[in-house]
VOFI-791588 format. One line per 3 residues: number of its first residue (from 1); for each residue x, y, z of N, C-alpha, C. Coordinates in steps of 0.02 Angstrom, whole numbers, plus 32768, in hexadecimal, padded with zeros to 4 digits. Layout:
NUM	X:Y:Z:X:Y:Z:X:Y:Z ~ ...
//
This chain:
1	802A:7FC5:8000:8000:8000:8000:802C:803E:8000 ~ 8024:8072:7FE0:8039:80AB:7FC1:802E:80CE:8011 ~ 8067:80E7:8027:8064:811F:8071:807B:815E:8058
4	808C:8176:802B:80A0:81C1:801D:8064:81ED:7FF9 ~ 805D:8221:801A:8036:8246:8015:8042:8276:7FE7 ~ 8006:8279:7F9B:802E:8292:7F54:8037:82CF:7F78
7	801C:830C:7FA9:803D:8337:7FAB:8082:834C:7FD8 ~ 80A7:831A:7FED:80F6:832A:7FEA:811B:8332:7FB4 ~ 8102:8333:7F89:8110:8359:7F47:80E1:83A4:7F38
10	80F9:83E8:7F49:80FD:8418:7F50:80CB:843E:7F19 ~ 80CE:841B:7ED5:80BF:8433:7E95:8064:840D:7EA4 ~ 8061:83D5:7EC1:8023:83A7:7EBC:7FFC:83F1:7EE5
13	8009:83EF:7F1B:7FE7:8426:7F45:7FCD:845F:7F27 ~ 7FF2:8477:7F15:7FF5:84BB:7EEB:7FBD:84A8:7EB3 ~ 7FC6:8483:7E83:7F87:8478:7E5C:7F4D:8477:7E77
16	7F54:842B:7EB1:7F0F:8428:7EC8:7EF3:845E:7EE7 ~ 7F20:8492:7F0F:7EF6:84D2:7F25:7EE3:8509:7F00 ~ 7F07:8503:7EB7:7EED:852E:7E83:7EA4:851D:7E70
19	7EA0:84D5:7E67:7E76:84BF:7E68:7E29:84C6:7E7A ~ 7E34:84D3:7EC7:7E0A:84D5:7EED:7DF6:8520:7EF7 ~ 7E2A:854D:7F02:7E23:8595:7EE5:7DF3:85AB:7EB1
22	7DF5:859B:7E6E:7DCD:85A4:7E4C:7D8F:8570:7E41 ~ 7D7E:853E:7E74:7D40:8519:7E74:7D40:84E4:7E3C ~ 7D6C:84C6:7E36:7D80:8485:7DF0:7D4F:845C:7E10
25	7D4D:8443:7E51:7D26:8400:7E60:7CE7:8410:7E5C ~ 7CD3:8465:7E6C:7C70:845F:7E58:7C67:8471:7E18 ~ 7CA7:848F:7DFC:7C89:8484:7D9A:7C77:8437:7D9C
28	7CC0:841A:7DA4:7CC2:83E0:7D88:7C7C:83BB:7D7F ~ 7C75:83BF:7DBD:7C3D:838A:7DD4:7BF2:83AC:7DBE ~ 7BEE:83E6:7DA2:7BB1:8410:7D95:7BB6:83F6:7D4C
31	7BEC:83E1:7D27:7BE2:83D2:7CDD:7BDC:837C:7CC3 ~ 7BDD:8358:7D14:7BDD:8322:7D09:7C18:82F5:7D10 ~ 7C4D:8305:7D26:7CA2:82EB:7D2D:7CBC:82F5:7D7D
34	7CC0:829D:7D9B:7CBD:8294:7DD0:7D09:82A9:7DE2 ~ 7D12:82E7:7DFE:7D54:8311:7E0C:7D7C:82E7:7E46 ~ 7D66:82B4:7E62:7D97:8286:7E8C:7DB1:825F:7E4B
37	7D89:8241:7E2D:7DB3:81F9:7E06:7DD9:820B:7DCC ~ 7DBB:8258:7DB0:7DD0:827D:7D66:7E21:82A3:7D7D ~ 7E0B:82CE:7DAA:7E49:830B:7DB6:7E6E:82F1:7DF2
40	7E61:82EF:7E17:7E6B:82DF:7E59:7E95:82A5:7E6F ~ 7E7F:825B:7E5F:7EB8:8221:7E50:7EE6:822A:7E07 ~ 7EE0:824B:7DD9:7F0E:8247:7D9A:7F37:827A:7DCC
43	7F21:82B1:7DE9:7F6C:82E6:7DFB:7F81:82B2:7E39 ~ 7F5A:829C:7E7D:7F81:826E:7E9C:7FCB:8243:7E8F ~ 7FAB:8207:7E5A:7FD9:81D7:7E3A:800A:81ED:7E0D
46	7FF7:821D:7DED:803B:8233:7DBB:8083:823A:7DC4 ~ 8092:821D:7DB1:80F0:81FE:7DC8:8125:8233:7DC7 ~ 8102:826A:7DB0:8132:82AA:7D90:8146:82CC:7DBF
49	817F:82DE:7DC9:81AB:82F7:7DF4:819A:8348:7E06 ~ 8195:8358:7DBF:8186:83A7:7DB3:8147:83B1:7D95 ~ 811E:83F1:7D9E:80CF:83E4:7D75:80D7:83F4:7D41
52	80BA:83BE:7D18:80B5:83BD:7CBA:809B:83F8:7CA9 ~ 8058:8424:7CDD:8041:845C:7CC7:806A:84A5:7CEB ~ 809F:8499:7D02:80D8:84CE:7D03:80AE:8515:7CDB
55	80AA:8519:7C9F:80BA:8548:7C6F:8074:8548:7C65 ~ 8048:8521:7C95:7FF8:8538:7C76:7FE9:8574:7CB0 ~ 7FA2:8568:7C98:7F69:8591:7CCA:7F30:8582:7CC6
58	7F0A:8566:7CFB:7ECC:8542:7D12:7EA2:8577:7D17 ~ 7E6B:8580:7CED:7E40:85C7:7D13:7DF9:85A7:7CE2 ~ 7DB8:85B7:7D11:7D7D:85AE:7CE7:7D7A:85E7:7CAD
61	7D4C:85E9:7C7F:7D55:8626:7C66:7CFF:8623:7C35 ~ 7CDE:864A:7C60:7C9E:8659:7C2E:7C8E:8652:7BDB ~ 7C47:861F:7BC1:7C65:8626:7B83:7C20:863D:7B6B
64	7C16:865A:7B1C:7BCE:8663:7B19:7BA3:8637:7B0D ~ 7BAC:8603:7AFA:7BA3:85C5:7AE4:7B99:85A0:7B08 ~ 7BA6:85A6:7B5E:7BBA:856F:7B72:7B95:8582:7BD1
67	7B5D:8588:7BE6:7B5C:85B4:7C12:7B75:8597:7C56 ~ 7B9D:855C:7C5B:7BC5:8549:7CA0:7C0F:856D:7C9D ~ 7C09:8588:7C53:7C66:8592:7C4B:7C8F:854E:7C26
70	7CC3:855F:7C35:7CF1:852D:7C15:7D2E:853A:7C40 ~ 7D4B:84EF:7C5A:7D8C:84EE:7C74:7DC5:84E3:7C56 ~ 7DF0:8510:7C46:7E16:8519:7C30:7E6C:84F8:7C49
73	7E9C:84E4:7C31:7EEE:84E2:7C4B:7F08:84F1:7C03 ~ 7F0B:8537:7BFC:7F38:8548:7BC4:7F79:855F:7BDF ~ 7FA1:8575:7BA4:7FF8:8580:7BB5:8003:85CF:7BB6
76	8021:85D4:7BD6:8030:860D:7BFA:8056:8642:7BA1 ~ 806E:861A:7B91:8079:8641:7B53:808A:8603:7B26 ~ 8093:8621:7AD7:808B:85FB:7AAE:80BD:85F7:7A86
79	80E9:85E4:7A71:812B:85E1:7A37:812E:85A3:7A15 ~ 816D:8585:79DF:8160:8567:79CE:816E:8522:79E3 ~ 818B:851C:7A21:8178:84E5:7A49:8147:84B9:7A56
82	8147:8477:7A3A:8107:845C:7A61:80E0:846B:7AA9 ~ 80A2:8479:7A9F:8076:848E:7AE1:802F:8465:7AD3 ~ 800C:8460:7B04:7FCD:8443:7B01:7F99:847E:7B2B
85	7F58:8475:7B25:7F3B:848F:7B44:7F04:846B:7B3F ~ 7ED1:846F:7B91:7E8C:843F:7B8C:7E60:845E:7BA8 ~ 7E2E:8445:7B87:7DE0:846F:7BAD:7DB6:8447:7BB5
88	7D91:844D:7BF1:7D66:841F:7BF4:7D07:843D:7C12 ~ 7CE0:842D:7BF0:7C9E:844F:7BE7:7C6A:841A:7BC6 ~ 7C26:843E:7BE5:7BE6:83FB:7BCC:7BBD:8422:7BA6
91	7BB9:8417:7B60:7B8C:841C:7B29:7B62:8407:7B10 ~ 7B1A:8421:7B1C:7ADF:83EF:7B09:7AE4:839C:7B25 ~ 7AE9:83AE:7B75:7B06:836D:7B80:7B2C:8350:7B7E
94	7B56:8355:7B52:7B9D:833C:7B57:7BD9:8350:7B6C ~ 7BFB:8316:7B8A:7C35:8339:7B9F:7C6C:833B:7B7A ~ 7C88:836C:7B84:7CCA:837B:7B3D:7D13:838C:7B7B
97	7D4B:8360:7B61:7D86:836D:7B79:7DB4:8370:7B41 ~ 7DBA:83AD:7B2F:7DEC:83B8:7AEB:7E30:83D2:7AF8 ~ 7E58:8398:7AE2:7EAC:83AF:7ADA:7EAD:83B0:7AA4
100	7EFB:8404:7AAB:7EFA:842F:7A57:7F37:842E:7A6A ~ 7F4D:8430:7A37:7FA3:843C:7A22:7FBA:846F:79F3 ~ 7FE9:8496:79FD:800D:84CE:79C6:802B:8497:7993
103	803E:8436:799E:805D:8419:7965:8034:83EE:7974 ~ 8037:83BE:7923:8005:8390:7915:8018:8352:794F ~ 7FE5:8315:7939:7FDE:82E9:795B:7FCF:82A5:7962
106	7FC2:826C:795B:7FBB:8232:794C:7F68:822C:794A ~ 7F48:823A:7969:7F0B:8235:799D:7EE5:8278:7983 ~ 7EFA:829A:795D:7ED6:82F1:795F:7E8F:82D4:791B
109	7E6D:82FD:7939:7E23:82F0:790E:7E26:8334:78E8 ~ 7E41:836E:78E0:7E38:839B:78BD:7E75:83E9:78D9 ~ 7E5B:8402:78B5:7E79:8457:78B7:7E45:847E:78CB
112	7E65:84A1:78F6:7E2A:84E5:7904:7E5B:8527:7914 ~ 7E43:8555:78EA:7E5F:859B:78F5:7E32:85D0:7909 ~ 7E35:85DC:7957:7E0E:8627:7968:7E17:865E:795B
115	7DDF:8683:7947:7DF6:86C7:793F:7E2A:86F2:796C ~ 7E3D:871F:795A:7E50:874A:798C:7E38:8784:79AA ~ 7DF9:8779:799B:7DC4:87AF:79C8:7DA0:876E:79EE
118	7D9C:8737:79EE:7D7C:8711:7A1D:7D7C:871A:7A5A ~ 7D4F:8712:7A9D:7D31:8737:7AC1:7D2D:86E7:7AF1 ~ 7D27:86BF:7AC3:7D30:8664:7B09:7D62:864D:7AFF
121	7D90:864E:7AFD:7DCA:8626:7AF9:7E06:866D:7B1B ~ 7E2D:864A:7B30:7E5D:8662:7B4C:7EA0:868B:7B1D ~ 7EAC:86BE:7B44:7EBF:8707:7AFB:7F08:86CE:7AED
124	7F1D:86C5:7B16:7F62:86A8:7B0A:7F62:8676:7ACB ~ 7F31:864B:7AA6:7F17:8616:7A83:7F05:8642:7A4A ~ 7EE3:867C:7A38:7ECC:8696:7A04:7EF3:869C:79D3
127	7EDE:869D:799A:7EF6:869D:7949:7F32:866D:7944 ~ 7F39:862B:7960:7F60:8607:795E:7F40:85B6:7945 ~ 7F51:8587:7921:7F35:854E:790B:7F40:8535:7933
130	7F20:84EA:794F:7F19:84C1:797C:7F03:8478:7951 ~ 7F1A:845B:797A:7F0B:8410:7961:7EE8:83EF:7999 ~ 7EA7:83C6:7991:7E84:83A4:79C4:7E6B:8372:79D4
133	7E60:8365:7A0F:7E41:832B:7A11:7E1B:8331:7A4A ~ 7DCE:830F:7A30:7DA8:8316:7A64:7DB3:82B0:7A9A ~ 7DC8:82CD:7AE0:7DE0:8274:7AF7:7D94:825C:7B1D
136	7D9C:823A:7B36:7D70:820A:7B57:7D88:8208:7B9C ~ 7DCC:8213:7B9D:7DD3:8208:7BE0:7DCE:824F:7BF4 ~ 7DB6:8269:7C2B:7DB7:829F:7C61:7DE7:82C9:7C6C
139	7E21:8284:7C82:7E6E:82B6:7CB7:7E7F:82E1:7C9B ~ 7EA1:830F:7CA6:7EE6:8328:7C89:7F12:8307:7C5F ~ 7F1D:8316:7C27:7F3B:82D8:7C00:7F98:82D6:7C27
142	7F95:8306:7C3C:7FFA:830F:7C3A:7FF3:82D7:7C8A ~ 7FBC:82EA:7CD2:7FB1:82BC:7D0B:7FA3:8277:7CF9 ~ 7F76:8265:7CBF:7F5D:8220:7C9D:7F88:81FB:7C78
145	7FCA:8225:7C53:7FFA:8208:7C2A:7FD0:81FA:7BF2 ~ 7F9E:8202:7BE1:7F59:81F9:7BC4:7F68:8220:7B77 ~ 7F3F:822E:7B45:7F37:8258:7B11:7F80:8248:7AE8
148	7FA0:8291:7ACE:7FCB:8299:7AA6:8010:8261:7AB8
//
Protein backbone atom coordinates (compact mmCIF):
# COMPACT_ATOMS: atom_id res chain seq x y z
CA UNK A 1 0.00 0.00 0.00
CA UNK A 2 1.14 3.43 -1.27
CA UNK A 3 1.99 5.75 2.25
CA UNK A 4 3.19 8.98 0.59
CA UNK A 5 1.08 11.65 0.41
CA UNK A 6 0.91 13.15 -3.44
CA UNK A 7 1.23 16.47 -1.71
CA UNK A 8 4.92 16.19 -0.44
CA UNK A 9 5.44 17.14 -3.71
CA UNK A 10 5.06 20.97 -3.52
CA UNK A 11 3.82 21.51 -7.26
CA UNK A 12 0.71 18.70 -6.47
CA UNK A 13 -0.51 21.23 -3.74
CA UNK A 14 -0.21 24.22 -5.53
CA UNK A 15 -2.42 22.87 -8.41
CA UNK A 16 -4.82 21.27 -6.25
CA UNK A 17 -5.32 24.67 -4.39
CA UNK A 18 -5.49 26.51 -7.62
CA UNK A 19 -7.89 24.30 -8.17
CA UNK A 20 -10.04 24.74 -5.51
CA UNK A 21 -9.54 28.58 -5.65
CA UNK A 22 -11.27 28.88 -8.73
CA UNK A 23 -14.08 26.11 -7.91
CA UNK A 24 -12.80 23.14 -10.56
CA UNK A 25 -14.59 20.48 -8.31
CA UNK A 26 -18.25 22.38 -8.48
CA UNK A 27 -17.74 23.11 -12.28
CA UNK A 28 -16.60 19.83 -12.64
CA UNK A 29 -19.26 18.12 -11.12
CA UNK A 30 -22.05 20.80 -12.38
CA UNK A 31 -21.09 19.56 -16.07
CA UNK A 32 -21.18 16.04 -15.18
CA UNK A 33 -17.25 14.95 -14.47
CA UNK A 34 -16.71 13.19 -11.21
CA UNK A 35 -13.69 15.71 -10.01
CA UNK A 36 -12.35 12.92 -7.44
CA UNK A 37 -11.78 10.11 -10.13
CA UNK A 38 -11.20 12.75 -13.31
CA UNK A 39 -8.79 15.59 -11.72
CA UNK A 40 -8.11 14.71 -8.46
CA UNK A 41 -6.57 10.90 -8.63
CA UNK A 42 -4.85 11.66 -12.28
CA UNK A 43 -2.96 14.85 -10.34
CA UNK A 44 -2.54 12.44 -7.13
CA UNK A 45 -0.78 9.43 -9.08
CA UNK A 46 1.18 11.25 -11.62
CA UNK A 47 4.79 10.20 -11.36
CA UNK A 48 6.12 13.64 -12.47
CA UNK A 49 8.53 15.19 -10.48
CA UNK A 50 7.81 18.70 -11.78
CA UNK A 51 4.14 19.92 -13.02
CA UNK A 52 3.63 19.14 -16.77
CA UNK A 53 1.29 22.33 -16.49
CA UNK A 54 4.32 24.60 -15.30
CA UNK A 55 3.71 27.05 -18.26
CA UNK A 56 -0.16 26.72 -18.11
CA UNK A 57 -3.02 28.51 -16.45
CA UNK A 58 -6.15 26.93 -15.01
CA UNK A 59 -8.96 29.58 -14.98
CA UNK A 60 -12.87 29.07 -15.87
CA UNK A 61 -13.67 31.47 -18.43
CA UNK A 62 -17.32 32.50 -19.56
CA UNK A 63 -18.46 31.49 -22.97
CA UNK A 64 -21.47 32.70 -25.09
CA UNK A 65 -22.34 29.53 -26.16
CA UNK A 66 -21.88 27.82 -23.31
CA UNK A 67 -23.76 29.21 -20.11
CA UNK A 68 -21.65 27.05 -17.28
CA UNK A 69 -18.43 28.52 -18.98
CA UNK A 70 -15.65 26.50 -20.06
CA UNK A 71 -12.56 25.23 -18.15
CA UNK A 72 -9.81 26.09 -19.51
CA UNK A 73 -5.49 25.01 -18.98
CA UNK A 74 -4.00 27.04 -21.67
CA UNK A 75 -0.16 28.17 -21.98
CA UNK A 76 0.96 30.98 -20.59
CA UNK A 77 2.41 32.02 -23.95
CA UNK A 78 2.78 30.62 -27.24
CA UNK A 79 5.99 30.10 -29.61
CA UNK A 80 7.05 27.67 -31.71
CA UNK A 81 7.52 25.06 -29.26
CA UNK A 82 5.26 22.31 -28.79
CA UNK A 83 2.36 23.31 -26.22
CA UNK A 84 -1.03 21.82 -25.58
CA UNK A 85 -3.93 23.34 -24.24
CA UNK A 86 -7.44 21.74 -22.80
CA UNK A 87 -10.88 22.70 -22.14
CA UNK A 88 -13.31 21.10 -20.71
CA UNK A 89 -17.31 22.07 -20.99
CA UNK A 90 -21.01 20.38 -21.51
CA UNK A 91 -22.81 21.03 -24.79
CA UNK A 92 -26.26 20.15 -25.43
CA UNK A 93 -25.49 17.53 -23.04
CA UNK A 94 -22.47 16.55 -23.87
CA UNK A 95 -19.42 16.51 -22.43
CA UNK A 96 -16.44 17.82 -24.38
CA UNK A 97 -12.68 17.54 -23.19
CA UNK A 98 -10.65 19.03 -26.01
CA UNK A 99 -6.80 18.86 -26.35
CA UNK A 100 -5.24 21.41 -28.98
CA UNK A 101 -1.85 21.67 -30.04
CA UNK A 102 0.26 24.59 -31.88
CA UNK A 103 1.87 20.98 -33.82
CA UNK A 104 0.10 18.24 -35.43
CA UNK A 105 -0.68 14.89 -34.02
CA UNK A 106 -1.38 11.23 -34.32
CA UNK A 107 -4.90 11.31 -32.69
CA UNK A 108 -5.96 15.07 -33.93
CA UNK A 109 -9.54 15.04 -35.56
CA UNK A 110 -9.13 18.46 -37.18
CA UNK A 111 -7.83 22.22 -37.31
CA UNK A 112 -9.40 25.06 -35.76
CA UNK A 113 -8.34 28.70 -36.05
CA UNK A 114 -9.96 31.51 -33.77
CA UNK A 115 -10.44 34.71 -34.59
CA UNK A 116 -8.64 37.32 -33.04
CA UNK A 117 -11.45 39.33 -31.83
CA UNK A 118 -12.87 36.18 -30.15
CA UNK A 119 -14.39 36.94 -26.86
CA UNK A 120 -14.39 32.72 -25.41
CA UNK A 121 -11.31 31.48 -25.75
CA UNK A 122 -8.38 32.69 -24.08
CA UNK A 123 -6.42 35.98 -25.70
CA UNK A 124 -3.16 34.07 -25.40
CA UNK A 125 -4.65 31.17 -28.10
CA UNK A 126 -6.17 33.72 -30.64
CA UNK A 127 -5.33 33.86 -34.39
CA UNK A 128 -3.19 30.87 -33.96
CA UNK A 129 -4.07 27.16 -35.63
CA UNK A 130 -4.61 24.34 -33.36
CA UNK A 131 -4.90 20.80 -33.90
CA UNK A 132 -7.61 18.65 -31.93
CA UNK A 133 -8.94 16.22 -30.38
CA UNK A 134 -12.01 15.80 -28.72
CA UNK A 135 -10.89 12.56 -25.79
CA UNK A 136 -13.12 10.44 -23.85
CA UNK A 137 -11.14 10.39 -21.13
CA UNK A 138 -11.69 13.42 -18.53
CA UNK A 139 -8.04 13.88 -16.82
CA UNK A 140 -5.65 16.16 -17.74
CA UNK A 141 -3.93 14.55 -20.48
CA UNK A 142 -0.13 15.66 -19.31
CA UNK A 143 -1.57 13.99 -15.15
CA UNK A 144 -3.26 10.89 -17.35
CA UNK A 145 -0.13 10.41 -19.64
CA UNK A 146 -3.35 10.10 -21.68
CA UNK A 147 -4.02 12.01 -25.26
CA UNK A 148 -1.06 13.31 -27.39
Amino acid sequence: MKTDSPFTRPWVSQVHNRWLQIAVPNFLESIGINFNTSFFEALSTCSETEDPYTNSIWKIIPNSLIPAGVLHCYPKKVESSWVIWEEWFSLNGEIHHHILSNHAFASEQGTWTPEADDQDHPVEVLGLTWHYENLTDFRPALFAQAGI
